[in-house]
C-alpha positions as semicolon CSV with decimal commas, in nm:
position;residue;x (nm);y (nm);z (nm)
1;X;-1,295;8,321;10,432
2;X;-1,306;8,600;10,653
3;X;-1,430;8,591;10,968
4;X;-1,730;8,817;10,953
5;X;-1,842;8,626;10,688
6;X;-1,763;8,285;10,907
7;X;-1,993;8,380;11,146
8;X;-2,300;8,186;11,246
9;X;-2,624;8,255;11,078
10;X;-2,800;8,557;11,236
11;X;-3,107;8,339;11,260
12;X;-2,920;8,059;11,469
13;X;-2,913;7,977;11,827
14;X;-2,571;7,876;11,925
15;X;-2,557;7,671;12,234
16;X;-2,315;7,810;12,480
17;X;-2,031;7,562;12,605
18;X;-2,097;7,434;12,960
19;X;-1,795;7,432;13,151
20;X;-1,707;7,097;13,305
21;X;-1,486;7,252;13,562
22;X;-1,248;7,532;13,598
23;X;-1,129;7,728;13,265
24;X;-0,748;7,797;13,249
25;X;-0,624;7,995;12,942
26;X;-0,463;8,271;12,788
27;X;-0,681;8,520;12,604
28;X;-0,551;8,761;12,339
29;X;-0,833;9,002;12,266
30;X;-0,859;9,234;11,924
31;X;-0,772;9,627;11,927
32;X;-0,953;9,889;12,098
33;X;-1,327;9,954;11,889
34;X;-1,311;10,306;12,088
35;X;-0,947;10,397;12,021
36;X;-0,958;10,234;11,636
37;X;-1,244;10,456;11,552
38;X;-1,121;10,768;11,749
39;X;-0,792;10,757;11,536
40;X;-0,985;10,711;11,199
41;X;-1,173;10,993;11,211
42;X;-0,826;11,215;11,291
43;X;-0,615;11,031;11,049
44;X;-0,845;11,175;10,827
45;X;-0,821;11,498;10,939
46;X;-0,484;11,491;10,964
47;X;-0,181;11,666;10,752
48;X;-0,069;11,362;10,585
49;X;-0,095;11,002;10,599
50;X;-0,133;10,765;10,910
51;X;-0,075;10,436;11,028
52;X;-0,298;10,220;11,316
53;X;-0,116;9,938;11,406
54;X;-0,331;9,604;11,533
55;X;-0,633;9,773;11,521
56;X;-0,986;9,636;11,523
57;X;-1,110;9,451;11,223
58;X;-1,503;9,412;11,268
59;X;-1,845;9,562;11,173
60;X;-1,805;9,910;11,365
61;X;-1,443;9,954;11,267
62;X;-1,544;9,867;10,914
63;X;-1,840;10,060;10,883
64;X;-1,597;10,342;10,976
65;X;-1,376;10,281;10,677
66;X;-1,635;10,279;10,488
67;X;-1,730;10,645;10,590
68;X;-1,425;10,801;10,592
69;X;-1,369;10,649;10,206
70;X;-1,707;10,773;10,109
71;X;-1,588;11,107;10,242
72;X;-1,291;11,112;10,034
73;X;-1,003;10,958;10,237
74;X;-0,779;10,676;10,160
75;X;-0,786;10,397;10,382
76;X;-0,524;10,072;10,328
77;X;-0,494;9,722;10,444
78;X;-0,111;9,695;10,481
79;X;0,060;9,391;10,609
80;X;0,191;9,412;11,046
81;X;0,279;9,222;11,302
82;X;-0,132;9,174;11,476
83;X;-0,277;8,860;11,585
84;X;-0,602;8,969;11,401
85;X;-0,538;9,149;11,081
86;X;-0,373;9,416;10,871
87;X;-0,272;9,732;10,969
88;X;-0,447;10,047;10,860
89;X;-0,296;10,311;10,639
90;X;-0,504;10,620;10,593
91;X;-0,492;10,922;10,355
92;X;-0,641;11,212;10,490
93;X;-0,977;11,402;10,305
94;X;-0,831;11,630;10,062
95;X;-0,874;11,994;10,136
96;X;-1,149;12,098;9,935
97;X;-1,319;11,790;9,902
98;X;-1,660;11,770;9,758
99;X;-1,924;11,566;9,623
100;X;-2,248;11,367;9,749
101;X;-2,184;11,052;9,987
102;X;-2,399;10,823;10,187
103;X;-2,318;10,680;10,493
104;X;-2,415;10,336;10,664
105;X;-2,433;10,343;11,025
106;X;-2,485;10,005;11,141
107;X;-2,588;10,020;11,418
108;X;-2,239;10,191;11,547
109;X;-2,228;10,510;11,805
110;X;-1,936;10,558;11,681
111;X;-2,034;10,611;11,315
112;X;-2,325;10,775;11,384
113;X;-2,236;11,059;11,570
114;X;-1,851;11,059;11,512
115;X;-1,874;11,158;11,159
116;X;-2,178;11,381;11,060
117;X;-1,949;11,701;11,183
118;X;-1,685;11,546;10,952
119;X;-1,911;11,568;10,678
120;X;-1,960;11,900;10,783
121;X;-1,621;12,000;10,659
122;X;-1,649;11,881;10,293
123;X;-1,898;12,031;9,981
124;X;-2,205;11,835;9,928
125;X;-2,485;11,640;10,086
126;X;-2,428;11,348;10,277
127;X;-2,673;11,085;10,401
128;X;-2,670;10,896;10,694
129;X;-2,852;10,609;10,752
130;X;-2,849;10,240;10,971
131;X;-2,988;9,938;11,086
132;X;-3,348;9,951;11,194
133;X;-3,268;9,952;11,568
134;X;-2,993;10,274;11,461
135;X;-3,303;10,458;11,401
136;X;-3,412;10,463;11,735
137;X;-3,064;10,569;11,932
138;X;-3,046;10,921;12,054
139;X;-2,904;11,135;11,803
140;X;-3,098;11,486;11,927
141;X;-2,782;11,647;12,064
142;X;-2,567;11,592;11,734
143;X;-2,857;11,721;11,501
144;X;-2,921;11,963;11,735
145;X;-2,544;12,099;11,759
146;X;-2,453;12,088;11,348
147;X;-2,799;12,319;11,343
148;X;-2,633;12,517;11,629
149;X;-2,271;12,600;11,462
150;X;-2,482;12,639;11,141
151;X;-2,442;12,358;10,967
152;X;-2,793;12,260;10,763
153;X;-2,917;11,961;10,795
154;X;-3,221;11,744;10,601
155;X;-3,434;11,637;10,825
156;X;-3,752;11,665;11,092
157;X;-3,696;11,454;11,342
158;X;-3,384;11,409;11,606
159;X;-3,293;11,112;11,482
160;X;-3,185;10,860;11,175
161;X;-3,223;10,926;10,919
162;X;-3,076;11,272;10,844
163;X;-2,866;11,413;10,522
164;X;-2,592;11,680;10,581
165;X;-2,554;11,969;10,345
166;X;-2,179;12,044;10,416
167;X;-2,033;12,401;10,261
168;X;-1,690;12,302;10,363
169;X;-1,617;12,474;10,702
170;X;-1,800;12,520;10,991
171;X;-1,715;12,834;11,197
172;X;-1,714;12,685;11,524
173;X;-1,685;12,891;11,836
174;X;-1,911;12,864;12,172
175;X;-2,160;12,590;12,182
176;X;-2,379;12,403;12,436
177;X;-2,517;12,103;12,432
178;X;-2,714;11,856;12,615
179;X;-2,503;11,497;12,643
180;X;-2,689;11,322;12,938
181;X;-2,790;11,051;12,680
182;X;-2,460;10,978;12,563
183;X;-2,070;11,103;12,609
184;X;-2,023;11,008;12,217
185;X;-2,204;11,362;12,178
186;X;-1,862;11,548;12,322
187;X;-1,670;11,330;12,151
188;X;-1,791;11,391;11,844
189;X;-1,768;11,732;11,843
190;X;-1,444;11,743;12,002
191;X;-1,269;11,538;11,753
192;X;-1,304;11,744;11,482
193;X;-1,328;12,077;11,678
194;X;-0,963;12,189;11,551
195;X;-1,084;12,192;11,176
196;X;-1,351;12,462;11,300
197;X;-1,286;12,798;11,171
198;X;-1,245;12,921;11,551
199;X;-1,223;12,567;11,750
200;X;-1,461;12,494;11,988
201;X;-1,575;12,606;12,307
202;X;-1,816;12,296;12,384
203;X;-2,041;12,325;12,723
204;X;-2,262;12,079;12,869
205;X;-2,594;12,187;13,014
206;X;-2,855;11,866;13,168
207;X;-2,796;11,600;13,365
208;X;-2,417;11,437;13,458
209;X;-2,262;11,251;13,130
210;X;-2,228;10,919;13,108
211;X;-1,908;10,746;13,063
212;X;-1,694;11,016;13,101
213;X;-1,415;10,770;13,051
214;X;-1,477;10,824;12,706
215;X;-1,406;11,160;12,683
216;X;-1,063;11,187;12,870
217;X;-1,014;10,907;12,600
218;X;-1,117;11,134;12,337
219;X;-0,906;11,422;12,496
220;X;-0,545;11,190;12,474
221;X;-0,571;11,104;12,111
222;X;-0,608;11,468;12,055
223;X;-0,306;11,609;12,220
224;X;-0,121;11,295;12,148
225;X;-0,182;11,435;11,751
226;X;-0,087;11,787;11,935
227;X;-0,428;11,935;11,975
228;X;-0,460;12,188;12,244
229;X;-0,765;12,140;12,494
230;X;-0,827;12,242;12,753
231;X;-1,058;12,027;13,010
232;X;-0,999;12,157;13,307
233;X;-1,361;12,321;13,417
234;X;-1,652;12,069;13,466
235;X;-1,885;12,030;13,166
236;X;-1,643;12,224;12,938
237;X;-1,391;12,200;12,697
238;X;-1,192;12,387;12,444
239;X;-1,043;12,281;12,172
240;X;-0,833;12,555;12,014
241;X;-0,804;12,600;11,620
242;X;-0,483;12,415;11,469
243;X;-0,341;12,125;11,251
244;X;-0,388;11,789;11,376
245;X;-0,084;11,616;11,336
246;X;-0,030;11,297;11,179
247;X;0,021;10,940;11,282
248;X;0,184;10,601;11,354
249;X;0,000;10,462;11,647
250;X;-0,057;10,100;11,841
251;X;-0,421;10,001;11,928
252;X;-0,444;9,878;12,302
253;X;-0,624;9,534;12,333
254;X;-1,006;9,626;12,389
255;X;-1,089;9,618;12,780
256;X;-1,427;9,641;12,724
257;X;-1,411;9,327;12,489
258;X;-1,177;9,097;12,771
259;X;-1,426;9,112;13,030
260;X;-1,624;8,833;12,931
261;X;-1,310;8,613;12,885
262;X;-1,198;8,751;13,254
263;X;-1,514;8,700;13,344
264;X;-1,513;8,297;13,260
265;X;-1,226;8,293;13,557
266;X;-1,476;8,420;13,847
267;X;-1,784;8,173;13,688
268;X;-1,616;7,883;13,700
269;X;-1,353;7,908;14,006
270;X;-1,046;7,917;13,704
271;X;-0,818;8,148;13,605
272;X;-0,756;8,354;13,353
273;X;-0,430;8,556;13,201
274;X;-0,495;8,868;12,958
275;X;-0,171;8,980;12,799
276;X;-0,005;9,314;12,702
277;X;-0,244;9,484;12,948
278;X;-0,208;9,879;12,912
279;X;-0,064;10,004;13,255
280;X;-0,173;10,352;13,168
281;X;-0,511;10,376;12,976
282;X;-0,848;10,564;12,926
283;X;-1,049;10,278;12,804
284;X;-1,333;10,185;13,041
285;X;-1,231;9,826;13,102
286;X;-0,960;9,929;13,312
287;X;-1,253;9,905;13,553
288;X;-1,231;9,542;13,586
289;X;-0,911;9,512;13,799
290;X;-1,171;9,682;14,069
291;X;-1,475;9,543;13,955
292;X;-1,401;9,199;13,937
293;X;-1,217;9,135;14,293
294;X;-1,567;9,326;14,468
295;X;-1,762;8,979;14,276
296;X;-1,507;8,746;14,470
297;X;-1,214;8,690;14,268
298;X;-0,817;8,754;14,310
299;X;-0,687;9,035;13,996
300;X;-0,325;9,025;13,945
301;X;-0,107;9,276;13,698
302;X;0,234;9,132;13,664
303;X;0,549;9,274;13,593
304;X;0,501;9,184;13,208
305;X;0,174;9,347;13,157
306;X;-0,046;9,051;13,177
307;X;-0,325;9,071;13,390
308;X;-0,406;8,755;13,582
309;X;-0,836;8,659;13,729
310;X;-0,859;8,366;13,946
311;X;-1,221;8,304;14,071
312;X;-1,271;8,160;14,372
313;X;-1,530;7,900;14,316
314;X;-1,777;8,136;14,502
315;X;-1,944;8,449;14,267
316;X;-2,012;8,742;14,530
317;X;-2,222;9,024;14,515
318;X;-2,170;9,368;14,513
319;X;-2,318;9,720;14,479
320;X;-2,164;9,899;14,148
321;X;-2,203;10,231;14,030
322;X;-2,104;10,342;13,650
323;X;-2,014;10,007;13,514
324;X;-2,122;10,179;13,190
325;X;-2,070;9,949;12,860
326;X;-1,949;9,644;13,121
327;X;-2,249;9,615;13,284
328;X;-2,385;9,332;13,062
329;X;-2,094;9,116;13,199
330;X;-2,150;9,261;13,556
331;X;-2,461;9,136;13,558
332;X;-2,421;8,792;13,451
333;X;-2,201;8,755;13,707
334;X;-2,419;8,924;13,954
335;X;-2,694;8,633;13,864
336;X;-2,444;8,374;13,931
337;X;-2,383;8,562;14,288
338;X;-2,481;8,385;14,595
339;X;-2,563;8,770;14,725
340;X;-2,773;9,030;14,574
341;X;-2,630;9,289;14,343
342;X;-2,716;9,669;14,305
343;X;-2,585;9,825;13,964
344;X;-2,631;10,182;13,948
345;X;-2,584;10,474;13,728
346;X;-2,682;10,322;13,432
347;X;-2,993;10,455;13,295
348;X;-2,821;10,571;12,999
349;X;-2,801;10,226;12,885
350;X;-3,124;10,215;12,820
351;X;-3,010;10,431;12,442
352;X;-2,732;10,166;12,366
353;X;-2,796;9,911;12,020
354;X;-3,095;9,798;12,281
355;X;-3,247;9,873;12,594
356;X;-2,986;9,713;12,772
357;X;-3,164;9,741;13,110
358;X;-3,475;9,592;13,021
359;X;-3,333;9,346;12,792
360;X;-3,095;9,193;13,062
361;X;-3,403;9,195;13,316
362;X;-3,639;8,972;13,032
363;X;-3,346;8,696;12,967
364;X;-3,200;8,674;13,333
365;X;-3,576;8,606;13,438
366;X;-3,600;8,387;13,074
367;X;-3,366;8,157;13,251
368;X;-3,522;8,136;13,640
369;X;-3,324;8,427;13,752
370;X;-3,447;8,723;14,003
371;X;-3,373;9,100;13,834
372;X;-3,540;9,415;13,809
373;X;-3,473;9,768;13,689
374;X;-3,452;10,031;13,907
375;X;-3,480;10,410;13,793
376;X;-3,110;10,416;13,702
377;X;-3,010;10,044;13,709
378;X;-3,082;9,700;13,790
379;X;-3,116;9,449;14,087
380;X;-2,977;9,139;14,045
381;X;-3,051;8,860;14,318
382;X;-2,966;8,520;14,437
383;X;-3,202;8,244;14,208
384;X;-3,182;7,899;14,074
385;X;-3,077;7,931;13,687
386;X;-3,161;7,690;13,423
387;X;-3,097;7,654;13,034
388;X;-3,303;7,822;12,743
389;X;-3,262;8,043;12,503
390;X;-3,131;8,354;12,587
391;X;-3,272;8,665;12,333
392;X;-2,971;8,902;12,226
393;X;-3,197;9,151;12,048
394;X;-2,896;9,203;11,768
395;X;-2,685;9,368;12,060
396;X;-2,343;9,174;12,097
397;X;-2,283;9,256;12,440
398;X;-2,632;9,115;12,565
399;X;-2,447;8,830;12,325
400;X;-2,153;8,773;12,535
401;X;-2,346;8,805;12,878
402;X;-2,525;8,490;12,747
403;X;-2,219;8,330;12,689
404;X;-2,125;8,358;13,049
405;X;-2,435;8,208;13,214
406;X;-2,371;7,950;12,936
407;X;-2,020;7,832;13,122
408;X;-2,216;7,798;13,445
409;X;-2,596;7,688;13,328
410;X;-2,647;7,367;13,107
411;X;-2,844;7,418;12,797
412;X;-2,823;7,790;12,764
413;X;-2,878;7,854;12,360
414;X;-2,767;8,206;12,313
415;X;-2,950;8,415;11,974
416;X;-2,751;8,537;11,707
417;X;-2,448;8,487;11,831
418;X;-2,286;8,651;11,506
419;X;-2,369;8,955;11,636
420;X;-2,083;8,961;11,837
421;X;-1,891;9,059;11,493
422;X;-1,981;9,404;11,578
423;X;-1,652;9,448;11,801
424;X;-1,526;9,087;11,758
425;X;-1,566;8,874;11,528
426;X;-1,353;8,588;11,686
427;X;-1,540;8,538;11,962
428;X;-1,711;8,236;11,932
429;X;-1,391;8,105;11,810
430;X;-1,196;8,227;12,115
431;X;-1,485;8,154;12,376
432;X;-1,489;7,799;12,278
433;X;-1,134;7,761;12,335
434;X;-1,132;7,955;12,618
435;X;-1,424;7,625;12,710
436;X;-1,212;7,352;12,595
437;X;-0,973;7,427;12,822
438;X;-1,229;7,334;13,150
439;X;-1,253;7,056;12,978
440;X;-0,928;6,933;12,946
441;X;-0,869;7,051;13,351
442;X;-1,182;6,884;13,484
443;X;-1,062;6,572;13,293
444;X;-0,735;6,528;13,513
């Protein structure tokens, strides 16, 4: 049995292991969701076949396979050295590829606005659709640019679902675009700018992007598969017409993803050790080895690449700005903090698989805790927590934040725990090891 389909029942309530003292483990975490899906879509772009190595098996990363095949590429499970799964063989779209497809979403970013300018490139009309809650994430400024660079598209409203009548190229050329409601917008466009007749020349116009993390992420895979950009002006970038090259590439663990698990270290005074750490990375989660020491704990990066959290026994708190896709995690901590907590630059959370903002403000205060939003974030203080269920509105990071008031409040029963499987299926698995080994500590 897999383990998507080992999950829990979406309609369960999983109650989240109570640490009896101090955890003290090593955590391997799955590959990158960000980088895995970033080097689908160009291995099928690519001139000839491609190979990720460890990459991530779940519901985004599969929904992505599923796209690309639908599109026309190959995509192969073939045997590797991972601690979670096959590698990933892929055969490019053939030139000239045509033909109607449909496309489930989930409710992945990625998927959603990653591949609609793929689908561009081929003959034929393809559908995109997703979950109920995909119907409602801002999609405006993808529509919106296909219509731009001429693309034609089925559909009245700026969102899910939409059909896209592809003629096989797309001219390309100057473009602006509004991506205050999400960096996935430039990314998007970006990765398959090269196949455009003449590039890209992709300009932002509205408020500051989020996550721009994201995008220098986006930029690397491109000239690592010898892309020419050119992102040196604010708010622009240019992506110059050209073969992208193919292929054989190792998936970083997902930062993102580790931060609960590092996380478990500063709740409960133990310590935590995160192997093969990337010294030099773009993924967001790099954040942590800043984030976490401001909330009262001791980060270490040894000579080996493993990245060591000891908590203190005391969570502190902190003003954050632009914890982006982390602050779930942040702000469990936060309502374990014995100071209040200012997150900031966030609002754009608020367009993620729920209202992140609100929803973390409803199941803090579900459990006795003291948070509010703000215009652009949240404020997160000092309260007596008990247990209850804690609401995950199908969102697997609002998933793992319950978790982590779970190691440090009895009786937390966390929703839909399975949901997790959209970036990591192993987590309960690996979060109630992580538990055991409090146990076994507190026990001596």
């Amino acid at each position: 049995m897999n383990a998507l389909s080992a999950a829990p029942s979406a309609t369960s309530f999983w109650p989240a292991p109570h640490a009896q003292g101090p955890v003290d483990a090593t955590v391997e975490v799955p590959g990158s969701k960000s980088l895995t899906n970033r080097y689908l879509i160009l291995a099928a772009l690519a001139d000839g076949p491609s190979r990720l190595r460890a990459p991530l098996h779940s519901r985004d990363s599969q929904l992505m396979v599923a796209a690309l095949r639908s599109l026309g590429a190959g995509v192969e499970e073939v045997d590797g050295d991972g601690s979670f799964g096959p590698d990933l063989l892929v055969t490019p779209i053939p030139d000239g590829a045509s033909g109607d497809a449909s496309v489930d979403c989930g409710l992945a970013g990625t998927v959603m606005r990653f591949v609609p300018p793929l689908a561009a490139l081929r003959h034929g009309r393809t559908a995109f659709d997703g979950d109920p809650h995909a119907r409602r994430r801002p999609m405006g400024a993808v529509i919106s640019a296909l219509r731009g660079l001429g693309v034609q598209l089925e559909n009245d409203d700026d969102a899910l679902p939409f059909t896209v009548v592809g003629s096989g190229a797309v001219e390309g050329g100057p473009l602006v675009i509004d991506a205050s409601a999400s960096s996935q917008f430039v990314s998007a466009l970006l990765l398959v700018g090269a196949r455009f007749t003449n590039g890209l020349h992709l300009q932002h116009s509205g408020a500051k992007v989020p996550s721009l993390d994201h995008i220098a992420m986006t930029v690397r895979v491109l000239r690592e598969a010898g892309v020419t950009v050119d992102d040196s002006v604010p708010n622009s970038w240019r992506v110059e017409p050209g073969v992208i090259g193919a292929f054989d590439v190792r998936i970083e663990p997902d930062l993102s993803n580790a931060g609960p698990f590092l996380a478990a270290a500063v709740a409960t005074g133990g310590t935590v050790r995160m192997p093969h750490w990337p010294r030099d990375t773009t993924q967001v989660g790099e954040k942590w080895r800043t984030i976490l020491p401001m909330l009262g704990a001791e980060v270490e990066l040894t000579d080996d690449s493993t990245l060591v959290v000891r908590g203190s026994g005391v969570v502190s708190g902190a003003e954050l700005a632009d914890t982006s896709e982390l602050a779930p995690t942040v702000a469990a901590l936060c309502a374990l903090a014995q100071s209040p907590s200012l997150l900031t630059g966030i609002a754009h959370l608020r367009g993620h698989e729920t209202d992140r903002l609100a929803a973390l403000v409803a199941e803090i205060t579900r459990l006795g805790g003291d948070a509010e939003e703000t215009e652009d974030g949240l404020i997160i203080r000092p309260a007596a927590l008990h247990g209850g269920r804690f609401q995950t509105y199908d969102d697997h990071r609002m998933a793992t934040a319950g978790a982590i008031l779970g190691l440090a409040v009895e009786g937390v029963e966390v929703e839909n725990i399975a949901t997790t499987g959209k970036t990591m299926p192993q987590f309960p698995a690996l979060w109630e090891a992580l538990t055991a080994t409090a146990e076994s500590s507190g026990s001596r």
